[in-house]
N, C-alpha and C positions, 0 to 999 in steps of 0.2 A: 376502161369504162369511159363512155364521151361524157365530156362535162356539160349540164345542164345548166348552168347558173355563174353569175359573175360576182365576186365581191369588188364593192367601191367605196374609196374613203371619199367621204363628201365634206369637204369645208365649207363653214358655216359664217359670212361676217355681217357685221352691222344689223338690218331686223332681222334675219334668220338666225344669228345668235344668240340677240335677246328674247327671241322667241322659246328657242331651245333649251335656250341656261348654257352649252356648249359649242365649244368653236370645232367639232369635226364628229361625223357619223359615221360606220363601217356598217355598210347595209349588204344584202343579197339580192338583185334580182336574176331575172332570166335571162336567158340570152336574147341576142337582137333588140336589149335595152335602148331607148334614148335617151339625152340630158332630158326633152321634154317629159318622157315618163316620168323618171325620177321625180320632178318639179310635180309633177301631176300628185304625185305620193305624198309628197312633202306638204303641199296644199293640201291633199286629204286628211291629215294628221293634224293638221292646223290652219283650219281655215280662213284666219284672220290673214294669212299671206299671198290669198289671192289678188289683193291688188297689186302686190308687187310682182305679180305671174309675167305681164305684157313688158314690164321694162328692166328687166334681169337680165344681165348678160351672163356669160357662162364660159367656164374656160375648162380644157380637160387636158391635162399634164403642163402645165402651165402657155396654153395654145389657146386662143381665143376660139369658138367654135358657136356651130349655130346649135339651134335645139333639135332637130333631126340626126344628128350625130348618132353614130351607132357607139356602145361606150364596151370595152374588153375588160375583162378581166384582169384586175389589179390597177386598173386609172384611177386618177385623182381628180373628184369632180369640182369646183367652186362656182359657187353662186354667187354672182357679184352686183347687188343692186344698188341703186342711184346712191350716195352718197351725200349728204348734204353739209357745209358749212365756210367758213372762213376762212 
């Protein structure tokens, strides 16, 4: 049977963690997923993270990548926003 759908572990740091209360999510979507969907999802779940939408980087198996990325089955997504301190 063709597979229709991807499982992704999504790590979660700095405001997407304390947003979430956890540092990693195991979600499903469908196939020909993007990191930007995801982020679209994640935003829709909690809207308070759209400002962080434009300066998030994103990395998938530990590889920097852009948001257009297509994401496979069994990747490891990370959100990586600005970081602030001393």
């Amino acid at each position: 049977m063709a597979q229709s759908s991807i499982t992704i572990t999504i790590k979660l740091f700095a405001i997407y963690q304390e947003v979430y209360g956890v540092s990693e999510l195991i979600r499903e979507f469908p196939l020909e997923t993007t990191v930007s969907d995801v982020l679209s999802k994640i935003i829709e779940e909690h809207p308070q993270l759209k400002k962080w939408q434009k300066i998030t980087r994103f990395s998938v198996n530990y590889q920097f990548v852009e948001a257009d990325t297509k994401l496979q089955d069994g990747d490891e997504l990370v959100f990586i926003p600005p970081v602030s301190g001393g």
